[in-house]
mmCIF file of the N, C-alpha and C atoms, coordinates in Angstrom:
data_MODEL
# 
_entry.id   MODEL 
# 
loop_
_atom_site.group_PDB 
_atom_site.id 
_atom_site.type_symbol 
_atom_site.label_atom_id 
_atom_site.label_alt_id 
_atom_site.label_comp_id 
_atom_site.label_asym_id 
_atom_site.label_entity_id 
_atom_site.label_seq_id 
_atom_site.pdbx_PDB_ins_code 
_atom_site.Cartn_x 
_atom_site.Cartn_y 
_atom_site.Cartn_z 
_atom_site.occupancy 
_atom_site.B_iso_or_equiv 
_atom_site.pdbx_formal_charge 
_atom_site.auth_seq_id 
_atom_site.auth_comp_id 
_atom_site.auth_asym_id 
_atom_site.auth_atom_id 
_atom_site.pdbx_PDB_model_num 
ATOM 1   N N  . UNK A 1 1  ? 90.504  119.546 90.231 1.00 0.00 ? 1  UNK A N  1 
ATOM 2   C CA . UNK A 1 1  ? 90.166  119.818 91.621 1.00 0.00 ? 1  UNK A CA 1 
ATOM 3   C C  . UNK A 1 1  ? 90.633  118.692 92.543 1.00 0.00 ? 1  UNK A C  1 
ATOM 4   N N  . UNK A 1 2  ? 90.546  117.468 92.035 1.00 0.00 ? 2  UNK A N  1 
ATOM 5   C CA . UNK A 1 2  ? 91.136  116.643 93.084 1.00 0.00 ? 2  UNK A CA 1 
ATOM 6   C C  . UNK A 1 2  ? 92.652  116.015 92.535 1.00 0.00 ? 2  UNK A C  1 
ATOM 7   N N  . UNK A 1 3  ? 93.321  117.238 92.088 1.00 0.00 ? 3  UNK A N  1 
ATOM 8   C CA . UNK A 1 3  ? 95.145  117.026 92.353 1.00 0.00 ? 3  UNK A CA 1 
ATOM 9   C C  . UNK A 1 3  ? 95.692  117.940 93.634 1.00 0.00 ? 3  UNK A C  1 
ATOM 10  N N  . UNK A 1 4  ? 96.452  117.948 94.314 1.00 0.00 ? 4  UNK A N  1 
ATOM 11  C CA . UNK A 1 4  ? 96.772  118.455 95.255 1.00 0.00 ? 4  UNK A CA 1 
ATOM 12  C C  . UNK A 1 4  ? 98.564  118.341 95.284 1.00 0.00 ? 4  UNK A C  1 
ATOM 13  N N  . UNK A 1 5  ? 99.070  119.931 95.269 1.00 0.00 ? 5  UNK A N  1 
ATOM 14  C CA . UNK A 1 5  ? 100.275 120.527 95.509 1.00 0.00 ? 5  UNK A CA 1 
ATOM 15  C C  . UNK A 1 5  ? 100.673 120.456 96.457 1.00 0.00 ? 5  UNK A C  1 
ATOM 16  N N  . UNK A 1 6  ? 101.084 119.561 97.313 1.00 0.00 ? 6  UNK A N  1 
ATOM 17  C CA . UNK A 1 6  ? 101.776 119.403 98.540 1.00 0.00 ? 6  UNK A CA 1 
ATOM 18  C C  . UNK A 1 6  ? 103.611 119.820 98.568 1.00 0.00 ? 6  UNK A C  1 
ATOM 19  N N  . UNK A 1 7  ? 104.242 120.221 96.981 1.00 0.00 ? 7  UNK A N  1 
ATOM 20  C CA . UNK A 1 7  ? 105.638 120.521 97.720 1.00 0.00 ? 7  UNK A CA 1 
ATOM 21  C C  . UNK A 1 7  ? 106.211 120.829 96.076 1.00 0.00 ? 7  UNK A C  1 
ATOM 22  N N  . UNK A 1 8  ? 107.069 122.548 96.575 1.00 0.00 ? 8  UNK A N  1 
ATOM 23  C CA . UNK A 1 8  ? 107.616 123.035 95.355 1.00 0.00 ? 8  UNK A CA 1 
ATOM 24  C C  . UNK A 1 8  ? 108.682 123.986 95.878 1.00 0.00 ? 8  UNK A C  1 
ATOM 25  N N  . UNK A 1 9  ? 109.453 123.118 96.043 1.00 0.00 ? 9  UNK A N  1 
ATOM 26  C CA . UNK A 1 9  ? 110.892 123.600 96.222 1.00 0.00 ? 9  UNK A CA 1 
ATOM 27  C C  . UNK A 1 9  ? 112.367 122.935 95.566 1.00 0.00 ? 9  UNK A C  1 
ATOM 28  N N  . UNK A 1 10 ? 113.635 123.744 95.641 1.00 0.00 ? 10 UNK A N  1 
ATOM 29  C CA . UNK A 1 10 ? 114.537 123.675 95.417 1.00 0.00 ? 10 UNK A CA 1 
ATOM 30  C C  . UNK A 1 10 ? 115.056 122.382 95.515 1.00 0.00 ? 10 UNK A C  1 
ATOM 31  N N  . UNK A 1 11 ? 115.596 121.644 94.806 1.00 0.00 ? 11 UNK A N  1 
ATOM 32  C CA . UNK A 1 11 ? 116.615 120.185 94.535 1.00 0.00 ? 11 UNK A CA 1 
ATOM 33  C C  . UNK A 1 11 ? 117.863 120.423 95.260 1.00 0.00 ? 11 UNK A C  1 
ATOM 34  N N  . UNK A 1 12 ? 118.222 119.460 95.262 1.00 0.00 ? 12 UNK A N  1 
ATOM 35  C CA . UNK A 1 12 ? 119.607 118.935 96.340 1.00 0.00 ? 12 UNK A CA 1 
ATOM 36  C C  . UNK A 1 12 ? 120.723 119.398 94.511 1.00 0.00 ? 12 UNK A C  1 
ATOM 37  N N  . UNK A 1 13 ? 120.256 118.832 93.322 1.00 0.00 ? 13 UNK A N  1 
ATOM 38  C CA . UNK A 1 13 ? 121.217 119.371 92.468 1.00 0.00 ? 13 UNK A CA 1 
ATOM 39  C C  . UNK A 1 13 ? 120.490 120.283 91.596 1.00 0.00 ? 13 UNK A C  1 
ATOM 40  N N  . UNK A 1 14 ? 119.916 121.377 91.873 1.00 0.00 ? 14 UNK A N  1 
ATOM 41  C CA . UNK A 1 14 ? 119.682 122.829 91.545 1.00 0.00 ? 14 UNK A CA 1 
ATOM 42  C C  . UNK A 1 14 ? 118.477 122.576 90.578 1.00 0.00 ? 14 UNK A C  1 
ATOM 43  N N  . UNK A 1 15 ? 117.570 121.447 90.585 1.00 0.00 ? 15 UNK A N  1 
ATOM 44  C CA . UNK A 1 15 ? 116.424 120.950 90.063 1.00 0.00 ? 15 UNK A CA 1 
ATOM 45  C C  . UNK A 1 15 ? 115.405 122.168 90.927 1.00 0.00 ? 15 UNK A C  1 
ATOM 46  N N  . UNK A 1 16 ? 114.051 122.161 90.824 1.00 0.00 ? 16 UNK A N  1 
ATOM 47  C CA . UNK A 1 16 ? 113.192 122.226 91.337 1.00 0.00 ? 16 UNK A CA 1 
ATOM 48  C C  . UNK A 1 16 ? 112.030 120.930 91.302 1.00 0.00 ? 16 UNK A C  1 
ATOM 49  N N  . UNK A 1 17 ? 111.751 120.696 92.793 1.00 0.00 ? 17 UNK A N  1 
ATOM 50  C CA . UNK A 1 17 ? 111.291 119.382 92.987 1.00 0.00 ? 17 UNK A CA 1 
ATOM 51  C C  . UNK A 1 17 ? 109.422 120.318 93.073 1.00 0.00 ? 17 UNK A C  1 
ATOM 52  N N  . UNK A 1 18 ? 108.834 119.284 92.400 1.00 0.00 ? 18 UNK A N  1 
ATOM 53  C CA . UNK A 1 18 ? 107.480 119.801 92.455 1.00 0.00 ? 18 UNK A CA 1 
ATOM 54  C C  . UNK A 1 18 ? 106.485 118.291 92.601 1.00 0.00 ? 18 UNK A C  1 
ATOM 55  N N  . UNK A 1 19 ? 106.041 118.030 93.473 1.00 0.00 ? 19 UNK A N  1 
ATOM 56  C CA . UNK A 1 19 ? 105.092 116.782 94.163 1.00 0.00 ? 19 UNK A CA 1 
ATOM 57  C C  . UNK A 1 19 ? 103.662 116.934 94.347 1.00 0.00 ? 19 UNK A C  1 
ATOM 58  N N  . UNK A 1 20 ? 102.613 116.408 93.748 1.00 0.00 ? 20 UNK A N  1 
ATOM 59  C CA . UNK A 1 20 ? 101.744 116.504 93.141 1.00 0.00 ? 20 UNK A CA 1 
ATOM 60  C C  . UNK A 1 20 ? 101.486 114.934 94.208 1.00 0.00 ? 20 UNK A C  1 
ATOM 61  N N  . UNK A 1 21 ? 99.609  115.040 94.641 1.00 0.00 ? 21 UNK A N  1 
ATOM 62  C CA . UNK A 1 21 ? 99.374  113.471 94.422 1.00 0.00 ? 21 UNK A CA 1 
ATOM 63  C C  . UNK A 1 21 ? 97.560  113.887 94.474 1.00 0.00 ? 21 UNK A C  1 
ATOM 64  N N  . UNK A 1 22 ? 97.292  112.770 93.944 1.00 0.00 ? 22 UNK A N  1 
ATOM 65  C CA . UNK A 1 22 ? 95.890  112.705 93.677 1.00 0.00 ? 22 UNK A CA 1 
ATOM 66  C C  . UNK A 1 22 ? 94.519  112.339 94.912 1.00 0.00 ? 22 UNK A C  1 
ATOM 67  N N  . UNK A 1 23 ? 94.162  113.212 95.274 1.00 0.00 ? 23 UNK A N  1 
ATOM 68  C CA . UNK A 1 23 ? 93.469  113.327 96.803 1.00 0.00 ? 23 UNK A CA 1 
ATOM 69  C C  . UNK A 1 23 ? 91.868  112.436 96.724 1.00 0.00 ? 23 UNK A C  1 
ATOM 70  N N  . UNK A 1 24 ? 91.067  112.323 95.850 1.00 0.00 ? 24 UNK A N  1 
ATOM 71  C CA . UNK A 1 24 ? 89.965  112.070 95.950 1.00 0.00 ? 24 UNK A CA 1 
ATOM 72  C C  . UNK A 1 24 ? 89.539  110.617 95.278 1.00 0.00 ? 24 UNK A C  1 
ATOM 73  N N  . UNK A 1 25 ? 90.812  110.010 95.325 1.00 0.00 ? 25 UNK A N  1 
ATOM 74  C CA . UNK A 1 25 ? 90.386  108.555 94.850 1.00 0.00 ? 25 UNK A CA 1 
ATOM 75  C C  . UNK A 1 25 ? 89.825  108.096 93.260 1.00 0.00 ? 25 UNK A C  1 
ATOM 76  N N  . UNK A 1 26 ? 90.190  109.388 92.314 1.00 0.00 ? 26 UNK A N  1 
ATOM 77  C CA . UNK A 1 26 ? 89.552  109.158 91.718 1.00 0.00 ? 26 UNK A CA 1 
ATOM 78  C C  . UNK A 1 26 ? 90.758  109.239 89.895 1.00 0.00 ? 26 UNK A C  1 
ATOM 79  N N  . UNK A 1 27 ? 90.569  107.897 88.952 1.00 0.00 ? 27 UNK A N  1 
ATOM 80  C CA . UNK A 1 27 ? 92.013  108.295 88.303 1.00 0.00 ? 27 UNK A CA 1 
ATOM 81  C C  . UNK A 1 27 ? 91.426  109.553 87.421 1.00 0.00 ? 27 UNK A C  1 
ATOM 82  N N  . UNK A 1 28 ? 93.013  109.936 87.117 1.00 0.00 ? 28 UNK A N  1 
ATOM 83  C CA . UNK A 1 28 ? 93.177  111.551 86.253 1.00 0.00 ? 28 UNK A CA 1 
ATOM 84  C C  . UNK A 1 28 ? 94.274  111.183 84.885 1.00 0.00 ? 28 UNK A C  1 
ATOM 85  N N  . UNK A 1 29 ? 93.205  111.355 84.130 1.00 0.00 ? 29 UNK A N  1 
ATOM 86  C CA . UNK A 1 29 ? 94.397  111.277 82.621 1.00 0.00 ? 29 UNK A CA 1 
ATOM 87  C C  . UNK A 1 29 ? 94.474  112.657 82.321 1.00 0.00 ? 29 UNK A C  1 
ATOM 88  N N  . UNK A 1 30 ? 95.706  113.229 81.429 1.00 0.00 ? 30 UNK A N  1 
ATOM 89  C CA . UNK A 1 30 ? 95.992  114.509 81.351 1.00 0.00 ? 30 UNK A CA 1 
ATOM 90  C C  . UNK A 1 30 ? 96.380  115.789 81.701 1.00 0.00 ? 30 UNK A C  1 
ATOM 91  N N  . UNK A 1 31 ? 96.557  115.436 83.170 1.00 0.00 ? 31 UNK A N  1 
ATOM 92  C CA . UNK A 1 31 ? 96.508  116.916 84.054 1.00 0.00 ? 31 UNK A CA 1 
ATOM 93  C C  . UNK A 1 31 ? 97.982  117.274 83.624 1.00 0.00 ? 31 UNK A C  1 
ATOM 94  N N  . UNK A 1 32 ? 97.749  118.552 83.487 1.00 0.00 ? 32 UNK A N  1 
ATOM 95  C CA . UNK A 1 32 ? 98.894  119.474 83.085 1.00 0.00 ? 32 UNK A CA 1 
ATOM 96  C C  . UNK A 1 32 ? 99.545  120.431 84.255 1.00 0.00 ? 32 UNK A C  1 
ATOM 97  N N  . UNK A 1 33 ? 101.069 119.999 83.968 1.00 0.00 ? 33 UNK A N  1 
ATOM 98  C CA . UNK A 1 33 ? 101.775 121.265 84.520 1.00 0.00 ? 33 UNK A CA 1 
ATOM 99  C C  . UNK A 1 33 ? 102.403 122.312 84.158 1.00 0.00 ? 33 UNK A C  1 
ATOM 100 N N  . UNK A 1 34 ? 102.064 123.394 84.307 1.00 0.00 ? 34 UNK A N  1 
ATOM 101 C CA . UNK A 1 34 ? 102.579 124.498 83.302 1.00 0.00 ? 34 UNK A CA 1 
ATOM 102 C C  . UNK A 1 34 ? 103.681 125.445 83.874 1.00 0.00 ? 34 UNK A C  1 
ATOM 103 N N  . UNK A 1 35 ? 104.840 125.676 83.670 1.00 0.00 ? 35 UNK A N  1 
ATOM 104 C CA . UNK A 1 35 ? 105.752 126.424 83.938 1.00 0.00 ? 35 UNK A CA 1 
ATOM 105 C C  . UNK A 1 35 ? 105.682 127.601 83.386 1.00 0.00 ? 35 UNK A C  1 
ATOM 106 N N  . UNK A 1 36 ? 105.712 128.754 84.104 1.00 0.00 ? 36 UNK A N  1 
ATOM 107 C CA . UNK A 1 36 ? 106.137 129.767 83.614 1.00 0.00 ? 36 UNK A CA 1 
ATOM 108 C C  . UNK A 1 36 ? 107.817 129.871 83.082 1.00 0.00 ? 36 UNK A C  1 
ATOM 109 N N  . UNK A 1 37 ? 108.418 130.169 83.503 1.00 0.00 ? 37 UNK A N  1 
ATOM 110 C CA . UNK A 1 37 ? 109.999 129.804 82.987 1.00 0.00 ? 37 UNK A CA 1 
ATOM 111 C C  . UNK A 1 37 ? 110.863 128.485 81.859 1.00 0.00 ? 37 UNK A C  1 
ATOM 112 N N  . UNK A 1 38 ? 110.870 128.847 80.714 1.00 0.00 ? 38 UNK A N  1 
ATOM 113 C CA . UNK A 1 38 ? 111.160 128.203 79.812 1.00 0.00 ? 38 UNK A CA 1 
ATOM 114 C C  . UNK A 1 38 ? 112.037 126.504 80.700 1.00 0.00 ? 38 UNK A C  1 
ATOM 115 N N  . UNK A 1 39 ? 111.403 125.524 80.632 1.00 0.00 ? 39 UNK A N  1 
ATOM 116 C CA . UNK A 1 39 ? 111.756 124.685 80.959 1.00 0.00 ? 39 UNK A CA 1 
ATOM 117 C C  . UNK A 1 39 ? 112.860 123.301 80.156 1.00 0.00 ? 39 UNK A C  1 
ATOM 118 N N  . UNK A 1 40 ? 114.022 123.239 80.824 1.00 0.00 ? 40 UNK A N  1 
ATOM 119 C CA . UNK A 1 40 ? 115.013 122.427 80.159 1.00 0.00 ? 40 UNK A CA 1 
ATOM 120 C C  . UNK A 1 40 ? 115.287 120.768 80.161 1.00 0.00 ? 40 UNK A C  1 
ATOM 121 N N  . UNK A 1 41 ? 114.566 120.732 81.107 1.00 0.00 ? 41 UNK A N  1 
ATOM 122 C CA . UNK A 1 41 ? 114.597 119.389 81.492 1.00 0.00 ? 41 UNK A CA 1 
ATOM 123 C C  . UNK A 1 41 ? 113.262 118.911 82.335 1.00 0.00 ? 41 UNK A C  1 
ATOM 124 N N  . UNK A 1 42 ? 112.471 118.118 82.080 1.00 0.00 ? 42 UNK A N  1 
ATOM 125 C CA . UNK A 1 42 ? 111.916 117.454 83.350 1.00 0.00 ? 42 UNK A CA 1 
ATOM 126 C C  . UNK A 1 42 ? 111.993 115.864 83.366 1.00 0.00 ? 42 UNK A C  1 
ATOM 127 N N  . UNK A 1 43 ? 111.694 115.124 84.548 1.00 0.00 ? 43 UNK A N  1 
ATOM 128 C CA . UNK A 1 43 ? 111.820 113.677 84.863 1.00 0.00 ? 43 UNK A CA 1 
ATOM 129 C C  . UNK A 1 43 ? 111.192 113.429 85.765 1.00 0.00 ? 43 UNK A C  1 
ATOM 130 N N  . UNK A 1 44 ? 110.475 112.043 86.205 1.00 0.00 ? 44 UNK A N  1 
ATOM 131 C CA . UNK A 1 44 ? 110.115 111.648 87.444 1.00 0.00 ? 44 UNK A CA 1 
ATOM 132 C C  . UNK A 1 44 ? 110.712 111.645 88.807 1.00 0.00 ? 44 UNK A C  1 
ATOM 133 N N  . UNK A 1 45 ? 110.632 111.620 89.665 1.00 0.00 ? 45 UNK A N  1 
ATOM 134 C CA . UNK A 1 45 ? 111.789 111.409 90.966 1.00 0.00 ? 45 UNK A CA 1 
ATOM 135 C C  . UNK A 1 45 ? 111.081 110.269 91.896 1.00 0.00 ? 45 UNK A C  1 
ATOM 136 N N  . UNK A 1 46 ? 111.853 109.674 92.605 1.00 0.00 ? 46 UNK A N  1 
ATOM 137 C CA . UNK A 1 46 ? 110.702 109.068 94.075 1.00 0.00 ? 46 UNK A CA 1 
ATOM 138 C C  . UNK A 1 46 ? 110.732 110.127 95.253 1.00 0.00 ? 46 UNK A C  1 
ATOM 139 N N  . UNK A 1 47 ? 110.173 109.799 96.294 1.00 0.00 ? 47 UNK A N  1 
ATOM 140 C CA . UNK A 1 47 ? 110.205 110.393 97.104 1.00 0.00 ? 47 UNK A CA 1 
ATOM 141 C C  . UNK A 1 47 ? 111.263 110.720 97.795 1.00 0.00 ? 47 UNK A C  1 
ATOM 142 N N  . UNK A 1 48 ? 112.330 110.048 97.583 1.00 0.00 ? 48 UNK A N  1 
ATOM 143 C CA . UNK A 1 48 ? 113.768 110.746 98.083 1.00 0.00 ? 48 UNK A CA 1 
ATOM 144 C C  . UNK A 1 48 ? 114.196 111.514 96.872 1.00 0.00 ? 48 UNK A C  1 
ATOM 145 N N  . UNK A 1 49 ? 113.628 111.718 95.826 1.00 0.00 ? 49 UNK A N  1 
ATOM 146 C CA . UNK A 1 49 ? 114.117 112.748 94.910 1.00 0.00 ? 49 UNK A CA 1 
ATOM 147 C C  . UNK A 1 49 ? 115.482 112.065 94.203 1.00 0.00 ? 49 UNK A C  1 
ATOM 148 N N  . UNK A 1 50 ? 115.378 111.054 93.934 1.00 0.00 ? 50 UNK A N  1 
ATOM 149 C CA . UNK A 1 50 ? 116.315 110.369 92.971 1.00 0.00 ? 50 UNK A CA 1 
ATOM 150 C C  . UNK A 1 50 ? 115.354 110.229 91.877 1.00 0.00 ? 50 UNK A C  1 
ATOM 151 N N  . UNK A 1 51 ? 116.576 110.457 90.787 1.00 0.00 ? 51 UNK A N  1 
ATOM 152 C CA . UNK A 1 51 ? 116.003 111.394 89.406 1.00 0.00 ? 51 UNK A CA 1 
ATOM 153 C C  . UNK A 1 51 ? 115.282 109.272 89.112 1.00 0.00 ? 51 UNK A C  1 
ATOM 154 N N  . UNK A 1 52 ? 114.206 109.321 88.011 1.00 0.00 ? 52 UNK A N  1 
ATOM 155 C CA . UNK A 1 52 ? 113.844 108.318 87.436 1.00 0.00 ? 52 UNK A CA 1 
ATOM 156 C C  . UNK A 1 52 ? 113.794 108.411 85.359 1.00 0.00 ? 52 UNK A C  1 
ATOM 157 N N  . UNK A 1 53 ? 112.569 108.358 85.070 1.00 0.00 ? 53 UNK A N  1 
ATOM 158 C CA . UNK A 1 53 ? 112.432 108.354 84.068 1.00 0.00 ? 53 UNK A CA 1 
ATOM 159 C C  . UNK A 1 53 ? 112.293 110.258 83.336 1.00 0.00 ? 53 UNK A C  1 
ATOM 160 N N  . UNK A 1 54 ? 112.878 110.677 81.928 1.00 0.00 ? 54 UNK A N  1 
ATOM 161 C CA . UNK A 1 54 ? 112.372 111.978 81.046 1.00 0.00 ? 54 UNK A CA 1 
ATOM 162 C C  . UNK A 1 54 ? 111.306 111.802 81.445 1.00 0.00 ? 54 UNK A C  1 
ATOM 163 N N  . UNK A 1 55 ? 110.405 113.273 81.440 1.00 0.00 ? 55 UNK A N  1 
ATOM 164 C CA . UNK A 1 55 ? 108.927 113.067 80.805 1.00 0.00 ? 55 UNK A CA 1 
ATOM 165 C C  . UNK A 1 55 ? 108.753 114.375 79.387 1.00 0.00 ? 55 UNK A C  1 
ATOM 166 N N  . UNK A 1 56 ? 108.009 114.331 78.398 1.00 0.00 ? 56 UNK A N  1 
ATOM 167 C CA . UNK A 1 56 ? 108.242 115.106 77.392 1.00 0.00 ? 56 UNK A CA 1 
ATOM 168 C C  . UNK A 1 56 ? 107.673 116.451 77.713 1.00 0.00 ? 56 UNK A C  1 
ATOM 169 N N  . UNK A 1 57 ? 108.626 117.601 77.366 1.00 0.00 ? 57 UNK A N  1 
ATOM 170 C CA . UNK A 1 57 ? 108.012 118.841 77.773 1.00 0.00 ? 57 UNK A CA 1 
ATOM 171 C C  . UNK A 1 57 ? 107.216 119.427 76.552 1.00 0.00 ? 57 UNK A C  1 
ATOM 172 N N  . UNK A 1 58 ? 105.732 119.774 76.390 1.00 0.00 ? 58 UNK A N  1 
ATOM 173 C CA . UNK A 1 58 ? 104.911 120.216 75.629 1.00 0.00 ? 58 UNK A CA 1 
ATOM 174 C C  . UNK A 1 58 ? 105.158 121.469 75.706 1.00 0.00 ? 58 UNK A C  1 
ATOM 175 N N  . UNK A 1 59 ? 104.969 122.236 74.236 1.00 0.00 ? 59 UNK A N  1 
ATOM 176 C CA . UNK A 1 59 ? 104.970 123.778 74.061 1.00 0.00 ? 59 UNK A CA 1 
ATOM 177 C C  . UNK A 1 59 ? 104.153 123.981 75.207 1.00 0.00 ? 59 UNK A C  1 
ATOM 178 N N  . UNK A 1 60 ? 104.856 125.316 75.235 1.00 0.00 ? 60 UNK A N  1 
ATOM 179 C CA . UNK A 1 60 ? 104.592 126.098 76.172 1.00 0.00 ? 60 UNK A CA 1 
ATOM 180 C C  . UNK A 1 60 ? 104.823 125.810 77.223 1.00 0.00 ? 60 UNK A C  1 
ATOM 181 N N  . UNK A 1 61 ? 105.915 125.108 77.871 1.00 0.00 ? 61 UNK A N  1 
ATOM 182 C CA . UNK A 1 61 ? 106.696 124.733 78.940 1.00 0.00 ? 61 UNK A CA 1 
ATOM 183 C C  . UNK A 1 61 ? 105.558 123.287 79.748 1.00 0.00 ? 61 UNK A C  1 
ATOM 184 N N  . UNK A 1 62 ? 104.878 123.105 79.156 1.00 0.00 ? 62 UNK A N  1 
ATOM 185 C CA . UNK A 1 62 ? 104.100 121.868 80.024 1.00 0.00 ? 62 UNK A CA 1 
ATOM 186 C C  . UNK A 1 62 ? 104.623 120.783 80.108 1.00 0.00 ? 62 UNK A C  1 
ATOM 187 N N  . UNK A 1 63 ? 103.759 119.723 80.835 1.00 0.00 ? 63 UNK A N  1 
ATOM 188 C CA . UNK A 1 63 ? 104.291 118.635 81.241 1.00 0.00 ? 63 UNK A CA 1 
ATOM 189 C C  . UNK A 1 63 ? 102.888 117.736 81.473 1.00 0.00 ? 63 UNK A C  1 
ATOM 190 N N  . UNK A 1 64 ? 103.013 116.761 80.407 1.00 0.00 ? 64 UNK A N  1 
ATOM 191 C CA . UNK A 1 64 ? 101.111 116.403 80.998 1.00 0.00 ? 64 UNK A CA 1 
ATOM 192 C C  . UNK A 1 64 ? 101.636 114.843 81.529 1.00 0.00 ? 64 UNK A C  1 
ATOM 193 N N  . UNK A 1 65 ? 100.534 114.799 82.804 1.00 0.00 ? 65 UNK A N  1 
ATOM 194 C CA . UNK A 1 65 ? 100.369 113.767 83.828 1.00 0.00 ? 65 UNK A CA 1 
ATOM 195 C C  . UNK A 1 65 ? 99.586  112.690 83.992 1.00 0.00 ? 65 UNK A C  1 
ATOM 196 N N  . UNK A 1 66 ? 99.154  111.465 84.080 1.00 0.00 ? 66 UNK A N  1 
ATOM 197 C CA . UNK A 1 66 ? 98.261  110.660 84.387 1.00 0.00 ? 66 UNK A CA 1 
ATOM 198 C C  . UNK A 1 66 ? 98.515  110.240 85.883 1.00 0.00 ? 66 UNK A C  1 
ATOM 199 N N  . UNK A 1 67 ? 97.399  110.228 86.594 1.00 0.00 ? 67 UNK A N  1 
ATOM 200 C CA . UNK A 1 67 ? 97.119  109.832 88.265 1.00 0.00 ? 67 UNK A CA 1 
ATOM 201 C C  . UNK A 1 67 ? 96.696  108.439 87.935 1.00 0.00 ? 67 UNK A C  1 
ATOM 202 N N  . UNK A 1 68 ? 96.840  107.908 88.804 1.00 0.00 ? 68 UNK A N  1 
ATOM 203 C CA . UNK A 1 68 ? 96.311  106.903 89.882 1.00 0.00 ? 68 UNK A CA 1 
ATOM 204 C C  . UNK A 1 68 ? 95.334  106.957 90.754 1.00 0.00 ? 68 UNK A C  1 
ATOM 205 N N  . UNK A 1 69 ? 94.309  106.282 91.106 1.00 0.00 ? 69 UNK A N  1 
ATOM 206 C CA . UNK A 1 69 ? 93.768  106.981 92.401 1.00 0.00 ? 69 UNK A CA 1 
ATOM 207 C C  . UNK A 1 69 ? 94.503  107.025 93.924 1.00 0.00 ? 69 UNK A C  1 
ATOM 208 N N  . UNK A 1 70 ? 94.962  108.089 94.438 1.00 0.00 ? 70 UNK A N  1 
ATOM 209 C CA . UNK A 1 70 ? 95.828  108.867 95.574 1.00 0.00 ? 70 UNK A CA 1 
ATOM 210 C C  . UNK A 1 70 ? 96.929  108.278 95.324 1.00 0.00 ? 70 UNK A C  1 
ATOM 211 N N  . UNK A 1 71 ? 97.491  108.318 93.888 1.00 0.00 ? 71 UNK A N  1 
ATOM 212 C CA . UNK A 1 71 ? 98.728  108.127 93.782 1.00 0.00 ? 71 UNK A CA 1 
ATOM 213 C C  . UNK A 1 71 ? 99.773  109.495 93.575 1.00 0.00 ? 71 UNK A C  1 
ATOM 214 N N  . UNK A 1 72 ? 100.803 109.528 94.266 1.00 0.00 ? 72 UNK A N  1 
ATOM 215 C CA . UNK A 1 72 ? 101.807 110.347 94.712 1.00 0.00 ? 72 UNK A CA 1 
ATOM 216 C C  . UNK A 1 72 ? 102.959 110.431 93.347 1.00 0.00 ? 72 UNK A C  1 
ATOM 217 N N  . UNK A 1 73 ? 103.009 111.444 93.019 1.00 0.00 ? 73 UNK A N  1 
ATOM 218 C CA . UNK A 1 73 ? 104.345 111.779 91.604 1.00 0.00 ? 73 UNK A CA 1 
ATOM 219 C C  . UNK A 1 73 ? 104.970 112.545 92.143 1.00 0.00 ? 73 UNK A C  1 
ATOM 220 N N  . UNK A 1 74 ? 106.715 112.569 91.855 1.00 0.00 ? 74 UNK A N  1 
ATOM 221 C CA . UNK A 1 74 ? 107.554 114.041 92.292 1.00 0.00 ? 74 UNK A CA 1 
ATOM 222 C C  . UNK A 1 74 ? 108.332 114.247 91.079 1.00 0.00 ? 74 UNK A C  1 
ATOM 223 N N  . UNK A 1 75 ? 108.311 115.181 90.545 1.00 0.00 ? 75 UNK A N  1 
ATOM 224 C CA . UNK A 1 75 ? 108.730 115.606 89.463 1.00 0.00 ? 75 UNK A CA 1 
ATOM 225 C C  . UNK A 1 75 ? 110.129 116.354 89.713 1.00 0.00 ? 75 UNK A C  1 
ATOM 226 N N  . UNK A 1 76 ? 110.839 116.460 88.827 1.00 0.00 ? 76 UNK A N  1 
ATOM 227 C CA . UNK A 1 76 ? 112.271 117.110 88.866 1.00 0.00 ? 76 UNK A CA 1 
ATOM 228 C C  . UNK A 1 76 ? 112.287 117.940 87.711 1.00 0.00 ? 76 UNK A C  1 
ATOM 229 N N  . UNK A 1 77 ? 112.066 119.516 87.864 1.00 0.00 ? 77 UNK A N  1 
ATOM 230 C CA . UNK A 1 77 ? 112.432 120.213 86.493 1.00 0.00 ? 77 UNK A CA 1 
ATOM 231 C C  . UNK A 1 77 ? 113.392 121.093 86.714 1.00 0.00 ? 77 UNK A C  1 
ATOM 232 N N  . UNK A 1 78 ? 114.181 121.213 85.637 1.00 0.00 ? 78 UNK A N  1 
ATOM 233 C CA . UNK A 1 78 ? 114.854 122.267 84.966 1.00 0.00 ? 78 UNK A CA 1 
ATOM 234 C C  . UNK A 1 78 ? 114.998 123.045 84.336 1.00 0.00 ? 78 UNK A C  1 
ATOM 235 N N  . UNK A 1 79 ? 114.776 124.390 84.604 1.00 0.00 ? 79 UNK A N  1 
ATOM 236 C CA . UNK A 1 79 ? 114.280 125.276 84.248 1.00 0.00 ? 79 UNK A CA 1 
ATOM 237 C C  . UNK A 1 79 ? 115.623 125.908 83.594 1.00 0.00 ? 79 UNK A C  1 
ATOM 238 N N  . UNK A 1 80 ? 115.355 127.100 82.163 1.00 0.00 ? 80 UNK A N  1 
ATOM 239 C CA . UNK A 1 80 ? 116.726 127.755 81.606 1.00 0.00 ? 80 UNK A CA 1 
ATOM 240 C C  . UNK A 1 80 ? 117.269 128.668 82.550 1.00 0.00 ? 80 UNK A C  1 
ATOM 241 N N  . UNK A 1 81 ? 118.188 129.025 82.639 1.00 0.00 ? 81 UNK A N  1 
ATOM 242 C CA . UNK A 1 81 ? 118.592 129.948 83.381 1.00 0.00 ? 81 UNK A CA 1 
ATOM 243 C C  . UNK A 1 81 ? 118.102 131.669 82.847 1.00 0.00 ? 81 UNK A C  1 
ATOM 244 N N  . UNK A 1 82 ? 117.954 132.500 83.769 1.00 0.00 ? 82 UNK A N  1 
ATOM 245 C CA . UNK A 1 82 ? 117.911 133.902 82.632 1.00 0.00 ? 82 UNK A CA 1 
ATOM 246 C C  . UNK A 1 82 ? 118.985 134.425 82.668 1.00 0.00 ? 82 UNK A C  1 
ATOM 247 N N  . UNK A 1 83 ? 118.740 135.026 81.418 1.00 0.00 ? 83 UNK A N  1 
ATOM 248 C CA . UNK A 1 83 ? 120.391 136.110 81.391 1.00 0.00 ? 83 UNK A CA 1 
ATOM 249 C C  . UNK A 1 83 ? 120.125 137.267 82.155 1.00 0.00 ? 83 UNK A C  1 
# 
């Protein structure tokens, strides 16, 4: 309840940028992101969306997170293409 989706759109190189930050001051180990669409890649970004570090994608297309308190993450995924 206190993560907050502030931005999930399209990448400058055909990523989808998804920005997450933690609203209530309070830290968060574990929070998960779950993709529907078989996911190929994900990584950290900064806020200009320059790619940073992998992060490991868990079955079932996830991606698990640790917060900060009101600390700000932007993620970069890559999703498979469909046929």
């Amino acid at each position: 309840a206190n993560l907050v989706l502030s931005a999930f759109k399209p990448g400058r190189d055909g990523s989808t940028i998804v920005r997450v930050y933690e609203a209530a001051g309070i830290a968060t180990t574990g929070a998960v992101i779950t993709c529907q669409m078989p996911l190929r890649a994900a990584q950290t970004a900064n806020l200009m969306e320059d790619t940073g570090s992998d992060l490991a994608i868990a079955p079932e297309n996830q991606v698990q997170l640790n917060f900060a308190p009101f600390e700000i993450k932007t993620l970069k995924l890559k999703v498979q293409p469909s046929k």
